[in-house]
N, C-alpha and C positions, 0 to 999 in steps of 0.2 A: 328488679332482676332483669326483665327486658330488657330497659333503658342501659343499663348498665352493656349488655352484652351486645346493645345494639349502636352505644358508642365503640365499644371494644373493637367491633366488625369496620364501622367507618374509618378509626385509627389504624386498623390493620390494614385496611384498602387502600388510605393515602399514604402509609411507609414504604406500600411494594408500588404501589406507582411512582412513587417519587424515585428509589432507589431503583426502576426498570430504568427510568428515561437518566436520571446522573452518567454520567461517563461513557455514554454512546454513541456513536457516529449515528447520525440520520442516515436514512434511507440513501440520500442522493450522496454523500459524501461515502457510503459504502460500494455504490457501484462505481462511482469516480476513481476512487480505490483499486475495484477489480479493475475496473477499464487501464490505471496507472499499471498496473501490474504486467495486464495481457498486453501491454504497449513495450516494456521493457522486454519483456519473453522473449515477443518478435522480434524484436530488436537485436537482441542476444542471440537469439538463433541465426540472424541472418549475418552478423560479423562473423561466427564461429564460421560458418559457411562459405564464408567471404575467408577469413583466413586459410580453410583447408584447400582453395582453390587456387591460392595467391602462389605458392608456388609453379605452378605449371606456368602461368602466366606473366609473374613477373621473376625476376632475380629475387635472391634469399637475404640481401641486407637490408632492400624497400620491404621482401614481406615481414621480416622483424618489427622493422618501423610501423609496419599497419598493423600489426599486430598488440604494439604497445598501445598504440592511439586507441581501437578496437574496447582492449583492457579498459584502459582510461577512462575511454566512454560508455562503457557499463558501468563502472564505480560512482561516475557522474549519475545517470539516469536514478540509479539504484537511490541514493544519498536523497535525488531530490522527491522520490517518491515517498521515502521516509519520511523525511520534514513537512511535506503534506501530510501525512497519515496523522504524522505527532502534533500539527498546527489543527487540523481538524479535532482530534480529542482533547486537545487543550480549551476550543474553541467551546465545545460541548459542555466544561466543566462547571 
């Protein structure tokens, strides 16, 4: 009965270890992560800032134009932070 319950407990201790670590980003690839994140943020904030200002400063058909580019370049940053996120959990598997 022991033995039994004390294989029982070692099986039960390698399934949740094993299924803690399956499909999880390491430590360093999680703050790499944040770090990607809080790098697009800023990023994003400073175009948005960048286009609210662009009027004053320039004509309204260049601020359209930086504006698009702006957009563009957030969809860019955004996409490639993804494909990190998704290459590192794949990487994990």
């Amino acid at each position: 009965m022991k033995k039994t319950l004390k294989y029982l407990l070692v099986a039960t201790g390698l399934t949740l270890s094993g299924l803690s670590s399956w499909a999880e980003e390491s430590n360093v690839e999680k703050v790499q992560t944040a770090k990607n994140r809080a790098i697009d943020a800023t990023k994003k904030a400073y175009r948005g800032a960048k286009n609210k200002l662009c009027p004053t400063v320039n004509g309204k058909v260049e601020c359209a134009k930086d504006k698009m580019v702006n957009k563009a370049n957030n969809v860019i940053d955004k996409a490639e932070t993804d494909a990190i996120e998704q290459r590192n959990k794949i990487d994990n598997k």
